[in-house]
N, C-alpha and C positions, 0 to 999 in steps of 0.2 A: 504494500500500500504506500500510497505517495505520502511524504509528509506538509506541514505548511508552515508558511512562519509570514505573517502579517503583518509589514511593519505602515504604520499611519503616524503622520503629524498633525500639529494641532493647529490651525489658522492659517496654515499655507495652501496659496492660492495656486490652481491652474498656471496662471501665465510668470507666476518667478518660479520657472523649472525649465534649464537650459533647452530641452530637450524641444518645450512647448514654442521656442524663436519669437519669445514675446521681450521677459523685462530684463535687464542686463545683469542678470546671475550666473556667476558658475557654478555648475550641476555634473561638471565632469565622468562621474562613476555611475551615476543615476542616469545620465544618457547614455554610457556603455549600454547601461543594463537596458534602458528603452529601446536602443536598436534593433537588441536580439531578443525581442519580449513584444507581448503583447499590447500597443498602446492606446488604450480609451479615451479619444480626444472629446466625447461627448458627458463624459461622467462628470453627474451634478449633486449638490447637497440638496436634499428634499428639505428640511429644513434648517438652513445656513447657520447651526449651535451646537456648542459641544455634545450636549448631553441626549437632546433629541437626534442628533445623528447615529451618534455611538448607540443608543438604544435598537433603532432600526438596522444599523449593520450586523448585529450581533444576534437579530431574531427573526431579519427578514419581514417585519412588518412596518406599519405605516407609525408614524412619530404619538399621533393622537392616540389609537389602535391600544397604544401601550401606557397613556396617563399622561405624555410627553407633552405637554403644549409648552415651559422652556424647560432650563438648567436643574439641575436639582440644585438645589440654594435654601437661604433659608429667610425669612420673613414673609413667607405666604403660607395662606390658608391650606395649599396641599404639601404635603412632606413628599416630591415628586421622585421616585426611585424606580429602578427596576422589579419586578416583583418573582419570587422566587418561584413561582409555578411557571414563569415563560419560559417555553423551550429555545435555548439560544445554539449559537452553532458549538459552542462547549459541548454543551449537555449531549447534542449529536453526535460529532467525534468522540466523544469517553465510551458514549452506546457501542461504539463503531471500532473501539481499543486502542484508543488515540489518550497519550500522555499531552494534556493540555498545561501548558504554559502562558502566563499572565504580568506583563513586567511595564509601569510607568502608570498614566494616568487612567483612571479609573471612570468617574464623574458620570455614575450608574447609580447611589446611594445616595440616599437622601443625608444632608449634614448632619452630624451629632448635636451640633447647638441645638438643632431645632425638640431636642429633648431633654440637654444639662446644659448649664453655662460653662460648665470645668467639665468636660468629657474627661475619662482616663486615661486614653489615647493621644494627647495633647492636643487634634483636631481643633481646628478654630474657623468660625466662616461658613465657606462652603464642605471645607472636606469634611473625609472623613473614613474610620478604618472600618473594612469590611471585613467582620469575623471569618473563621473557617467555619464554612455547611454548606447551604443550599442557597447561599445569597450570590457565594462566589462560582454557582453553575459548572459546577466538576471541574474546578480550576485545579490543578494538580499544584503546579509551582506559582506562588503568588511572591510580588515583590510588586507594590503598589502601592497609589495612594487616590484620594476621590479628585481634589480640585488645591490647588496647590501652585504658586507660579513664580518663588525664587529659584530661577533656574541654576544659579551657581551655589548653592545651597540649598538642594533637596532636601525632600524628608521620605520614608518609604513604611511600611508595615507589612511583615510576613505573618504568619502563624500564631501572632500574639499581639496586643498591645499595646507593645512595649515600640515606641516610632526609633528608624534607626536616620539619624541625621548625616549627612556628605558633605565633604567640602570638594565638590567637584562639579562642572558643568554637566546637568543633567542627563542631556545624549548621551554622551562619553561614557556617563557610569554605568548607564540602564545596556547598552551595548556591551562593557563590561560583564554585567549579570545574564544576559545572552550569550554568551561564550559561555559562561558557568555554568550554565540550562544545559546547554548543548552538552556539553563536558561530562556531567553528572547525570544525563539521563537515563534511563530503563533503555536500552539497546535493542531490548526484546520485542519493542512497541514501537508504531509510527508516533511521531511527536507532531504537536501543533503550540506554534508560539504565534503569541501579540505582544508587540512592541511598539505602545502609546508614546510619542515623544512629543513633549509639551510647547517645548519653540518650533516656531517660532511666531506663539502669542505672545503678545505682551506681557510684563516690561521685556520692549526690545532693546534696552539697556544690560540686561544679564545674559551678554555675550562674551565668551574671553577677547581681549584685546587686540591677542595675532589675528583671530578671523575678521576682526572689524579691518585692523592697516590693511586687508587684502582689497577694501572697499575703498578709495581716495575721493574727495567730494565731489571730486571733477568727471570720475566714473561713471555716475550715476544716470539713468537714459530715462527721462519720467514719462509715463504714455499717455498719451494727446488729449486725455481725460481730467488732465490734475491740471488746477488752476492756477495761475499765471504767477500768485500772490504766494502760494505754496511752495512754488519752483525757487523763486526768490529767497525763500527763508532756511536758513542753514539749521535750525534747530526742525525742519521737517525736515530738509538731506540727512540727517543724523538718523533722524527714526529708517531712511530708506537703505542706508549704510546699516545697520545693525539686523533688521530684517534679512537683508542680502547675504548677511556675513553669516547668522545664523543657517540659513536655507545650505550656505556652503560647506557649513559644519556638519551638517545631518549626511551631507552629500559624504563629507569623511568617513564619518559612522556606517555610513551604509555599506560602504567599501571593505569593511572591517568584517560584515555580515556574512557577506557574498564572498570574498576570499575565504574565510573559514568554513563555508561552505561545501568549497571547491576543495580545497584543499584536504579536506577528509571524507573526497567524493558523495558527497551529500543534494551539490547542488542539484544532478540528473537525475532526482527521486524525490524533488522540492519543490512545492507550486511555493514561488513567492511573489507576494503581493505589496508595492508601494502606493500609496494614497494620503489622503488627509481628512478630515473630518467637513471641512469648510474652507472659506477665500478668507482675503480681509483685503478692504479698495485700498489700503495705504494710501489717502491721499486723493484717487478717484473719482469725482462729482465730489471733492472738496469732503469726501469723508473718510474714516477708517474704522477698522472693525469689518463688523461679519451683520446677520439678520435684515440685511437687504436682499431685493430681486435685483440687483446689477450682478452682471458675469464675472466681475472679481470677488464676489463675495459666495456665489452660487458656483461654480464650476472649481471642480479640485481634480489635481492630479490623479492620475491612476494606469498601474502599467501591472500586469499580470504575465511573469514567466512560468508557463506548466508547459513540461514536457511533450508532452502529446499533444498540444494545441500550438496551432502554425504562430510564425510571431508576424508584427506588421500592425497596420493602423483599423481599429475599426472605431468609425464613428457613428452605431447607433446610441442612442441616449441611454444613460444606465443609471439610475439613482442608487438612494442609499440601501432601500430595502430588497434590491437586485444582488447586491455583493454576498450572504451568505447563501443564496441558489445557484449562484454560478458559480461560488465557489466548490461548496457539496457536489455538484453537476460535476466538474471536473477532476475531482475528487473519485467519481462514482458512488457517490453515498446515495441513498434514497431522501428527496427532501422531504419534511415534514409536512404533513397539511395544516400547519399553522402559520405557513411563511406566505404571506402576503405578494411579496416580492418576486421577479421572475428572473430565471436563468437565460442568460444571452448565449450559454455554448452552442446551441444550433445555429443563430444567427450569426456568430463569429466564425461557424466554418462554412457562412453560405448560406444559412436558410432566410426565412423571410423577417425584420425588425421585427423586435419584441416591443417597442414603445415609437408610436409617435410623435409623443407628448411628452413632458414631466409635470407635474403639479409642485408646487411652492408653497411657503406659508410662514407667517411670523404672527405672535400674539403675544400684544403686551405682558411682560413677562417682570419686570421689576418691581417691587413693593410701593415704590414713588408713583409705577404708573398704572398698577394692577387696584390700589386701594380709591383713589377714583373713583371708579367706574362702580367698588362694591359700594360705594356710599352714598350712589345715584340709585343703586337697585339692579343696577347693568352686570350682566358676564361679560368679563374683560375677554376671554376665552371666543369671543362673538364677533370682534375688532382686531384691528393690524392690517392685515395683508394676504390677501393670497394672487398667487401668479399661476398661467400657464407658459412655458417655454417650450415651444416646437423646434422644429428644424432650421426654420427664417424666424418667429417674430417671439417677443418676448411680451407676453400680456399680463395687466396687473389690475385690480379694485381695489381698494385702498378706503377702509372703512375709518381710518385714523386711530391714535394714541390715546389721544384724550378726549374724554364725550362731548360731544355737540360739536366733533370736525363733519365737516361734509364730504362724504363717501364723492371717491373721482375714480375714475380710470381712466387708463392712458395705457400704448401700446410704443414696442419699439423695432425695429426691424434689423435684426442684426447682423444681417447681408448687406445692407446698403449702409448702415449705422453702426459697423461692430464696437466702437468705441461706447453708445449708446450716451449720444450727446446731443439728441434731439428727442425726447420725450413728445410722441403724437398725444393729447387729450383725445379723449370719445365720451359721444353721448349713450346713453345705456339704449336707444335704437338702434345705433350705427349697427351694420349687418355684421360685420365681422365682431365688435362687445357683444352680441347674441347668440353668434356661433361659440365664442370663447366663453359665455358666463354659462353657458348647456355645458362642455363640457366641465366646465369645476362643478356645477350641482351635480354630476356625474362621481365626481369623484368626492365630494361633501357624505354621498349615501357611501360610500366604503368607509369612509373615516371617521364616519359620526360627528362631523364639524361643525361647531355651530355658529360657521359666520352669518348665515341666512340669518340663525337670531339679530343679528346687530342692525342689520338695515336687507331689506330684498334685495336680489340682482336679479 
């Protein structure tokens, strides 16, 4: 049986990845690997957030589906986690004799505060330590943590309670503890490893020094997106400079993976998987971060080397809850009837697209903007965003943040517009807002979503 090792970042975008000839990073090992791999130039975030993303790549269903509307965090009224009866692709593989392995960011668990102010665990925030049972979904080797973001000073929890602190850049270490996996494992067993690495989200400051000089100010190639006023200011070049410098670090890390690999003939009996959770626009329409429908913020890397599957470009659309069917799929596993999501392995050797579409979705999600709307009488859960993205246009309804905004849509075309720097308005007649709001009521009855509550489309 083949084995896997799933490595994802956190907030790296599609276009800073050499491979993608978009923003001026070097990805040097990572486009080796793309070359002679399978590349998804279509793969999108269905819901542009750490934690709703991560829930759906891990179970194959839809973000909402699973409690997901955002982060698991802590000052709202749902304590939002993963819940221990979803069958995730863990619990498949272990069915399946697969020693699963689990090493970096977690952010599946709802935080400890949200139950002690002094956890025992020292958690503080968002995170938070995920015992040994049925939470951590037949995770065999655990080295983890929930939500957590000094990168040059980790913190991790194994087996116990007890947090183990690092003075070391995140990647670096967690790579380290990969090697260790590898090293220590059951030999008798196929192995499946995940390997969460946290940059490069913010602070883009907790980068080592050498990888940032690799970045000089004059380097940097900002894309036709980021405003004029932005380009000017040296303390947003620093943010683009550390970003960069990060992305090129992981690109080190990664290399580190893949040689070891190879080297103890491992790699031609190894589906391995790089991707990311989400984008972040650095800068892009004048914003940064992630939970927008712009394509910096929606489309994430993704490259898939399995043996037995040709390598080369396939651009049909594959969201989040697609990655554990296609993976299982290539694997030869049987997929579960509770995965939502669909397998593109017949369409990537030829057969007909698995999606023409992808759906989108963002819901006010922070306690500053969630408590609003409960103190009007309103489900925030009803507001924000949903989008459809086809193949050319990118379509959006936009019910707003705060109550009493007035619901707009607007369309982008990103064939003629790939920058998406011309926002069309529509009227809720116009033919094509008609064709586009049928299919999201299409997809509202699979997800149970209740934006129809907030306002009709």
């Amino acid at each position: 049986m083949k084995n896997l090792l799933y490595v994802f970042a956190d907030q790296w975008r599609y276009h800073a990845f050499g491979f993608s000839k978009e923003d001026s990073v070097a990805t040097p090992n990572m486009d080796a690997f793309a070359s002679s791999s399978l590349f998804c130039s279509q793969a999108v975030s269905t819901y542009p957030l750490c934690s709703p993303h991560r829930a759906a790549l891990i179970t194959g269903k839809h973000p909402l589906n699973l409690g997901f509307w955002t982060n698991c965090k802590i000052g709202l009224r749902d304590h939002i986690h993963l819940e221990s009866n979803e069958i995730t692709i863990s619990d498949v593989l272990h069915d399946n004799g697969y020693f699963n392995g689990y090493i970096g960011k977690w952010h599946l668990d709802s935080s400890e505060m949200n139950y002690s102010q002094s956890p025992k665990s020292g958690a503080a925030n968002w995170d938070a330590f995920t015992p040994k049972g049925e939470r951590r979904h037949n995770i065999d080797y655990w080295y983890s943590y929930g939500a957590y973001d000094n990168h040059t000073k980790p913190h991790y929890w194994q087996d116990s309670d007890d947090m183990v602190v690092v003075d070391k850049w995140s990647p670096e270490h967690e790579t380290d503890k990969a090697i260790e996996f590898f090293e220590a494992r059951p030999k008798d067993k196929p192995f499946s490893l995940f390997i969460s690495w946290n940059p490069p989200h913010p602070p883009y400051d907790k980068v080592p020094q050498r990888l940032l000089d690799m970045y000089p100010e004059e380097s940097i190639v900002f894309r036709k997106n980021v405003p004029q006023e932005m380009r000017e200011n040296s303390d947003y070049t620093l943010k683009w400079r550390e970003y960069y410098a990060a992305i090129t670090g992981l690109d080190e890390q990664f290399k580190r993976l893949i040689d070891y690999l190879k080297e103890n003939n491992l790699y031609d009996n190894t589906i391995v998987v790089l991707s990311a959770d989400h984008g972040d626009c650095m800068g892009s329409h004048g914003l940064y971060g992630k939970n927008i429908y712009y394509e910096e913020s929606v489309r994430i890397p993704l490259v898939i080397h399995d043996p037995d599957t040709k390598c080369g470009i396939y651009d049909g659309i594959l969201t989040s809850e697609d990655h554990m069917p296609t993976i299982l799929d290539m694997l030869g596993i049987a997929i579960p009837e509770s995965v939502e999501g669909k397998s593109h392995l017949a369409a990537i050797n030829g057969g007909e697209r698995v999606r023409l579409y992808s759906e989108h979705l963002m819901i006010p999600g922070m306690p500053e903007l969630v408590n609003p709307f409960l103190e009007k009488g309103l489900d925030n859960r009803a507001f924000g965003w949903r989008a459809i993205r086809d193949e050319r246009y990118t379509y959006v309804v936009d019910n707003g943040v705060i109550p009493g905004e007035e619901q707009k849509r607007f369309i982008f075309d990103n064939q003629e517009d790939p920058y998406q720097m011309h926002k069309e308005k529509l009227d809720k007649c116009d033919k094509r807002a008609i064709k586009y709001d049928l299919m999201l009521k299409n997809e509202f009855k699979k997800s149970h979503d209740n934006f129809l509550l907030g306002r009709q489309i």
